[in-house]
C-alpha positions in Angstrom: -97.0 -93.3 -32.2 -100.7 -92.9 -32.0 -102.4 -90.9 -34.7 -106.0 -91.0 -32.3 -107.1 -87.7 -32.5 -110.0 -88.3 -30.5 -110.9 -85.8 -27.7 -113.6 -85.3 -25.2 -114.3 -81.7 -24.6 -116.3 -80.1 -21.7 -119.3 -78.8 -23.7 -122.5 -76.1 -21.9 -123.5 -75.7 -25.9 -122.7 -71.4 -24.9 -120.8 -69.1 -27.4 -116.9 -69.8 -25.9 -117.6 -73.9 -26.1 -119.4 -73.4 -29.5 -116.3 -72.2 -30.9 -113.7 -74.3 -29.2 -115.8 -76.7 -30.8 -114.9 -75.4 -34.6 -111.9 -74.0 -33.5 -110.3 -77.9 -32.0 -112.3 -79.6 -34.9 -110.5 -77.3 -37.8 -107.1 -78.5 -35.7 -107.7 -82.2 -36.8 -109.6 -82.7 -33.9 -112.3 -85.6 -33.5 -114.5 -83.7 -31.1 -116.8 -85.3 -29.0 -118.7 -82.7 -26.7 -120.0 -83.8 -23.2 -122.6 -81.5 -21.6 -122.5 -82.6 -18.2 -126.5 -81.8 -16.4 -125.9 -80.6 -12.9 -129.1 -78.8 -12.3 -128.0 -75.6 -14.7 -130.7 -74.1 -16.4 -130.4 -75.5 -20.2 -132.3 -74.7 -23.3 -133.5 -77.3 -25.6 -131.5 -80.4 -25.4 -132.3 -81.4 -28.8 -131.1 -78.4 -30.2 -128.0 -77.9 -28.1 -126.8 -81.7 -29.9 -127.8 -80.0 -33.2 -125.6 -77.1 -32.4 -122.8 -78.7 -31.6 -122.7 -80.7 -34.5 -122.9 -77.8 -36.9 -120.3 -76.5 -35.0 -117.9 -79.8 -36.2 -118.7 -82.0 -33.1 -119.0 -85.4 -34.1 -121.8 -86.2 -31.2 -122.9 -84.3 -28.5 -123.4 -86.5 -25.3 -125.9 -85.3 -22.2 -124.9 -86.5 -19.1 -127.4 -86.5 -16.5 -125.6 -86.6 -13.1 -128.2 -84.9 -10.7 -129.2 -87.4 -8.2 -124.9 -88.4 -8.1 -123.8 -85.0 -7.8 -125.7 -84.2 -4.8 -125.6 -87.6 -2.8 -122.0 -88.2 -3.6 -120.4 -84.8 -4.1 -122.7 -82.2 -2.2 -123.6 -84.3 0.7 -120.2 -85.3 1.8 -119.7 -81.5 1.8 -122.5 -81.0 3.7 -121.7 -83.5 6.2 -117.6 -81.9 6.9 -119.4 -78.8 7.3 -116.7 -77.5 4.8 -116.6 -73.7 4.4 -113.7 -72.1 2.5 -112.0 -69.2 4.0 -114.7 -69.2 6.4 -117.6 -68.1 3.9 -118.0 -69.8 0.6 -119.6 -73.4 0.0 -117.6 -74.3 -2.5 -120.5 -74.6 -5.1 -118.4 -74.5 -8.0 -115.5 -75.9 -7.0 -117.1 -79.2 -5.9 -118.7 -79.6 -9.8 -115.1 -79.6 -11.7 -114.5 -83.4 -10.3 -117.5 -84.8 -11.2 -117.6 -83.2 -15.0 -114.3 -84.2 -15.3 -114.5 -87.5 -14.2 -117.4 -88.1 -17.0 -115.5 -86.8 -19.3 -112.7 -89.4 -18.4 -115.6 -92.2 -18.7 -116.9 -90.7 -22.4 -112.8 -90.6 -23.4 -112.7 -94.5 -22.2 -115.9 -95.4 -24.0 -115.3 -93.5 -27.0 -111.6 -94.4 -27.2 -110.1 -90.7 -27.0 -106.5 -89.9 -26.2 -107.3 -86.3 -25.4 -109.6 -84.4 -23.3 -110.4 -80.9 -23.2 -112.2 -77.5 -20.8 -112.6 -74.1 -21.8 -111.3 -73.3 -18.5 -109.4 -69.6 -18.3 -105.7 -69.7 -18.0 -105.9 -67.0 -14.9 -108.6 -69.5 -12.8 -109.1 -72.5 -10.7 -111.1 -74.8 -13.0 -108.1 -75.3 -15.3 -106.6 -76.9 -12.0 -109.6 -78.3 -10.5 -110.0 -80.2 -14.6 -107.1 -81.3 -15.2 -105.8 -82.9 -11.8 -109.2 -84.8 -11.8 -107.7 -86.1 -15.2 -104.5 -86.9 -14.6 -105.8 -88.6 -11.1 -108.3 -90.8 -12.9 -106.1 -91.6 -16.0 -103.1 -90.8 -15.5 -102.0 -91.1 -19.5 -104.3 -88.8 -20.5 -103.2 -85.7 -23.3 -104.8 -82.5 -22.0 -106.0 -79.4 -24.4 -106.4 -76.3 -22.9 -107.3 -73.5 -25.6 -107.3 -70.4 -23.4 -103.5 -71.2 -22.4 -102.6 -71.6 -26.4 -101.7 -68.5 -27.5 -102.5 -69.2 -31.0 -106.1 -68.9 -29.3 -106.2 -66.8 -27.1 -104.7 -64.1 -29.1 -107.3 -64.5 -31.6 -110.0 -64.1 -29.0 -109.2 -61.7 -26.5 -112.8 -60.8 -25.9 -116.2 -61.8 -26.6 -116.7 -60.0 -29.5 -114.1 -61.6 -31.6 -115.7 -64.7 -30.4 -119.2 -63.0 -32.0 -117.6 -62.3 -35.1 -116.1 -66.3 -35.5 -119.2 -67.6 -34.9 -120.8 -65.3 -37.4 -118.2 -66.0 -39.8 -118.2 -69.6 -39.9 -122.2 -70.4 -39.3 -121.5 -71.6 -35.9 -125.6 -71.4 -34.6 -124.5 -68.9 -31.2 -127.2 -66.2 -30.1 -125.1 -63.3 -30.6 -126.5 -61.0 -27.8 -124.7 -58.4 -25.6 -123.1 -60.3 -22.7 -124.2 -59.4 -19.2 -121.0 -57.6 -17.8 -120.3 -60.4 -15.5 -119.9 -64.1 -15.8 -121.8 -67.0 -14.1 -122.1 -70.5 -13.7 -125.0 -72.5 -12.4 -125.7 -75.8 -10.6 -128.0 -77.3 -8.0 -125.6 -76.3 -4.8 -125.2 -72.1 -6.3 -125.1 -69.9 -8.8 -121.6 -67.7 -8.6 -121.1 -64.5 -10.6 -117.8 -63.0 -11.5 -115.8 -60.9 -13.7 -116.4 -57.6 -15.7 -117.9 -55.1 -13.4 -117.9 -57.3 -9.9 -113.6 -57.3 -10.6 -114.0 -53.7 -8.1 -114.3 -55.5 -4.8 -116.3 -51.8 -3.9 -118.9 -52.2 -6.5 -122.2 -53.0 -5.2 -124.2 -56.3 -7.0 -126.7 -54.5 -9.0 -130.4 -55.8 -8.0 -130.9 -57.6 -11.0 -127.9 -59.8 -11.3 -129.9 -62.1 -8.8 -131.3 -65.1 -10.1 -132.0 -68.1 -7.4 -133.0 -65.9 -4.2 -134.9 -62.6 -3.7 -133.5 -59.3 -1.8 -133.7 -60.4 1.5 -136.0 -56.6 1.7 -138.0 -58.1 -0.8 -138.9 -61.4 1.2 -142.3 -62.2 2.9 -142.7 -60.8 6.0 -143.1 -63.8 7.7 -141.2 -66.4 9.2 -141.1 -69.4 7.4 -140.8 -72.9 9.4 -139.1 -75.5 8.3 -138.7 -79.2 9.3 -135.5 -81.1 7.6 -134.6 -85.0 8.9 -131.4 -87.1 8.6 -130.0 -90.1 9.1 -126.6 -90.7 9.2 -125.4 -86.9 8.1 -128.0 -87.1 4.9 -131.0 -85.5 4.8 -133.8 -87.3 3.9 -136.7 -85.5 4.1 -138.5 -81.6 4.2 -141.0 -81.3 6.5 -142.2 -85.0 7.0 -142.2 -85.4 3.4 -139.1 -88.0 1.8 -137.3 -86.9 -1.4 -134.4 -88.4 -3.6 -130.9 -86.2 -2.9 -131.5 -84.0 -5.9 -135.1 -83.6 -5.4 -134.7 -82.2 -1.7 -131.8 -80.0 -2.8 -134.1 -78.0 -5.2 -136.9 -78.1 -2.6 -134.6 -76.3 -0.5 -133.1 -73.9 -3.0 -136.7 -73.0 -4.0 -138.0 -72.0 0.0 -134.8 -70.2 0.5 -134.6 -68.6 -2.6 -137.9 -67.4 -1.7 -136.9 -66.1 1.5 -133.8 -64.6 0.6 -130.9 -66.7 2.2 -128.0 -67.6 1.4 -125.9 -64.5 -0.8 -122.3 -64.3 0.1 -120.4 -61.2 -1.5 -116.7 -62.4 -1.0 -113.1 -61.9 -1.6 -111.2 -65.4 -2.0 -107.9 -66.3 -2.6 -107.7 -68.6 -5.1 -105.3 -71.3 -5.7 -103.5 -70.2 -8.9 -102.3 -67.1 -6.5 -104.5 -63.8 -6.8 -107.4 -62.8 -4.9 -110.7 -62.8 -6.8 -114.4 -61.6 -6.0 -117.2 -64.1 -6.2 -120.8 -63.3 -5.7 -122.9 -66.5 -4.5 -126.0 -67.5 -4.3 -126.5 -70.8 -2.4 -130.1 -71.2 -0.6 -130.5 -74.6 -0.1 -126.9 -75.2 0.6 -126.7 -72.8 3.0 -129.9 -74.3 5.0 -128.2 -77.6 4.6 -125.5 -76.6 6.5 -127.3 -74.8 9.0 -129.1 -77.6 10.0 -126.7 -80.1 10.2 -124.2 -78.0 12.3 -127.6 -78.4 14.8 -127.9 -82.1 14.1 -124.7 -83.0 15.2 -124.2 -80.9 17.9 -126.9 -83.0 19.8 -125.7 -86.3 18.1 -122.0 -86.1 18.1 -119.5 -86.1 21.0 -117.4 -83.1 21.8 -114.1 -84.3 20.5 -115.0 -85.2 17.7 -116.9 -82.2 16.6 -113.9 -80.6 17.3 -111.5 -83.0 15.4 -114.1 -82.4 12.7 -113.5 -78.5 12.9 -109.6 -78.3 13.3 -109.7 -80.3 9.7 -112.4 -78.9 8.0 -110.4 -75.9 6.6 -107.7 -78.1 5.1 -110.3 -80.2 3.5 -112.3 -77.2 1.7 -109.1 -76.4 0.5 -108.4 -79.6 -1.3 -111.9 -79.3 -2.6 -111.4 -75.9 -3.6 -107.9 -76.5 -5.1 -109.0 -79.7 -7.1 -108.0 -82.6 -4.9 -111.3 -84.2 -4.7 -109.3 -87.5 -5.8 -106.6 -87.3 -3.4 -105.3 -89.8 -1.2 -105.8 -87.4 1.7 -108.9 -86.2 0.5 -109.8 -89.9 0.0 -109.0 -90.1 4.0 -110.7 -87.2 5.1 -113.9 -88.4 3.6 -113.7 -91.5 5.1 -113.4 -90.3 8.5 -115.8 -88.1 8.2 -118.1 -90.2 6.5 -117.7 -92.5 10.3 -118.5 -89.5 12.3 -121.9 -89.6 10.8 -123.2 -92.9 11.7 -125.8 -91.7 14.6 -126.2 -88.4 13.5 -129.9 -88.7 12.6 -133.0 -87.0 13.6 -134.9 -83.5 13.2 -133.5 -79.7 12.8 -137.0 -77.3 13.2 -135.7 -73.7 11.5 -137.5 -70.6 10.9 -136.4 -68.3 7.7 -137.3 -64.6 7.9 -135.2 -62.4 5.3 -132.4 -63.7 4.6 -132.0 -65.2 8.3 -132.1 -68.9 8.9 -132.5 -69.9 12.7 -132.4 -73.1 14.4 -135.3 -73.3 16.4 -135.3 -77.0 17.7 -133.9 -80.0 17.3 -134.0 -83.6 17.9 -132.6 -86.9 18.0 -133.0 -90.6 19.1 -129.1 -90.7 19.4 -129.4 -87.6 21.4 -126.4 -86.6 24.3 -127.7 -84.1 25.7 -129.4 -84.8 29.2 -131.4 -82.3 30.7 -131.6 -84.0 34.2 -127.6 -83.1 34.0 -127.6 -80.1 32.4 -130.2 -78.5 34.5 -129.1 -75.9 36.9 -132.6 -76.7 38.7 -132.4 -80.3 39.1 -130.1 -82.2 40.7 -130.4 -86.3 40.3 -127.0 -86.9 41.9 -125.1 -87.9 38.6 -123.2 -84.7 39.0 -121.6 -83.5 42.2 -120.7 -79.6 42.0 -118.4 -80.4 44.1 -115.9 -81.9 42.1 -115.6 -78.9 39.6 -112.9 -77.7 42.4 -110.3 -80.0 41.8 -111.2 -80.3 37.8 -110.4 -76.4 38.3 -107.2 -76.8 39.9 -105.9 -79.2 38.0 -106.2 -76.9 34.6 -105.0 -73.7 36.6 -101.6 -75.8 37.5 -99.7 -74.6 34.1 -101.6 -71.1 34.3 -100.2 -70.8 37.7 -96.8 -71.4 36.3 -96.8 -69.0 33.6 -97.2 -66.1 36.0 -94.6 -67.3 38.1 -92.1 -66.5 35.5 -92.8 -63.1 34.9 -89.8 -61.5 35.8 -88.4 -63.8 32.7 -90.8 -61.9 30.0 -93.7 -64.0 30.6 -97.0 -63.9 32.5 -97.9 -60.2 31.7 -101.5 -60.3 29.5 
């Protein structure tokens, strides 16, 4: 039996991972803590390694993932169009695969049996973690503090995490919380928890921290010129930029102009409904204007193949099947379905609104000679609408026949 007590724990350098830290590393615990950059706003880098070390740590490892996390997690999002329950972008949901599959790589490199998350025991990250895990490394021992009662018991709040830290020199900044929690990365910022848990409590003003009140936003339109090729978008108004870089371009004009705040009601996987607050500019422009590329660029059926499995694949994203074999499938098709759709979506923001105003494409199917109701170039003969019409009333025509069997009254 092995005696490796070697474990990779998810690691933001805050007070809860701060004392998981001391708290796994007073368990025997070799702790090597992964901070995992996906756009968050950080404080000193240098000193969040120092702090995790004089927490028990034995190294602190930054992992830059920017430029991956949006070409390889955010685009493909982007590109399925993939909304869950209709409304949320799935911000936070598509970042638990990627930190988790670093800290896989980190346990590999390092030689650690275990890994670890501060994930709560009531939400969907402890899910969205640890199937990641066991899907990348199947062998892999799992700790999950905030479903050990011999933790959780001991902290029921943050104040007895205050008082731990304080106790055992752990270097925390031992403020008042804000009476809701958040989480940050280059798709959204998400805010949950304490005073948003009444569903009829209004966001206070000042919770906001990527957009402005849409009230608040210049009173003008601002016009907007994104390009793709192939489903990605390349550049912002003529001008080319790495994945990352256009992201944050596009979270900055839209956070600007006040798009893209969802106030929502979700049901998540673990079984209760929960209320998330979102904030997702550029995201939300992303998706905007792709819907517009492809409906120039992409044929009907498959738009519409794309839409009838779009809700089952923002629900393995949101459930933590990023690495699933039918996840693995969707991706691929949908990653086909994008070869052509390339060219140029014009939009206007104006408070919170963002409107397609043009759009353009050297694939492009639409044919205005054919679609013109004042030109007629003999490609399309009005006359055969009759029989296309007939031919589709044939089973309508047979429902009402049957009406004296319970069928055919509307």
């Amino acid at each position: 039996m092995s005696n490796n007590k070697k474990m990779v724990l998810a690691y933001s350098g805050g007070l809860d991972t701060s004392v998981l830290v001391h708290w796994l590393s007073n368990r025997g615990y070799e702790v090597y803590g992964l901070l995992v950059n996906l756009g968050q706003k950080v404080e000193n880098l240098d000193a969040i390694k120092e702090k995790g070390k004089k927490s028990g740590a034995m190294e602190v490892v930054v992992d830059d993932v920017r430029e991956e996390f949006v070409r390889d997690y955010i685009f493909p999002l982007i590109q399925a169009n993939a909304l869950y329950e209709g409304t949320y972008l799935l911000g936070t949901s598509i970042a638990r695969p990627l930190i988790a599959k670093r800290q896989i790589d980190l346990a590999e490199k390092v030689g650690a049996d275990y890994v670890a998350h501060g994930a709560t025991g009531k939400g969907n990250d402890q899910v969205r973690f640890e199937l990641t895990y066991y899907a990348l490394k199947p062998d892999i021992k799992v700790v999950a503090p905030w479903r050990d009662p011999a933790f959780f018991q001991k902290f029921p709040g943050r104040k007895e995490l205050i008082q731990y830290a304080e106790e055992n020199g752990i270097p925390v900044k031992a403020t008042a919380s804000k009476p809701w929690s958040s989480d940050e990365n280059l798709m959204h910022i998400s805010f949950e928890a304490g005073i948003l848990e009444d569903p009829w409590m209004k966001p206070p003003a000042d919770m906001f921290e990527l957009s402005r009140s849409p009230k608040d936003a210049p009173d003008k339109t601002t016009e907007l010129l994104i390009e793709f090729e192939d489903g990605n978008p390349k550049k912002v108004d003529g001008k080319a930029l790495s994945p990352a870089a256009l992201l944050s371009r596009l979270n900055e004009i839209g956070g600007e102009n006040g798009i893209g705040r969802v106030d929502m009601v979700e049901s998540r996987f673990v079984g209760m409904k929960s209320r998330g607050v979102y904030e997702t500019p550029g995201g939300t422009i992303l998706h905007i204007a792709h819907r517009a590329m492809e409906s120039i660029t992409l044929d009907r059926e498959v738009i519409h193949l794309k839409d009838s499995l779009m809700p089952r694949f923002a629900r393995l994203v949101y459930n933590g099947f990023w690495f699933s074999p039918e996840a693995r499938v969707l991706k691929a098709m949908i990653a086909e379905s994008q070869k052509g759709v390339s060219g140029e979506v014009r939009l206007e923001l104006y408070k919170g609104n963002c409107m397609v105003t043009g759009r353009r494409s050297p694939n492009s199917l639409y044919d205005a000679d054919i679609a013109s109701m004042d030109k007629d170039e003999g490609r399309y003969d009005p006359t055969n609408a009759t029989g296309f019409i007939n031919i589709n009333a044939i089973p309508l025509k047979a429902q009402k026949k049957m009406k004296g069997q319970g069928r055919g009254e509307y």
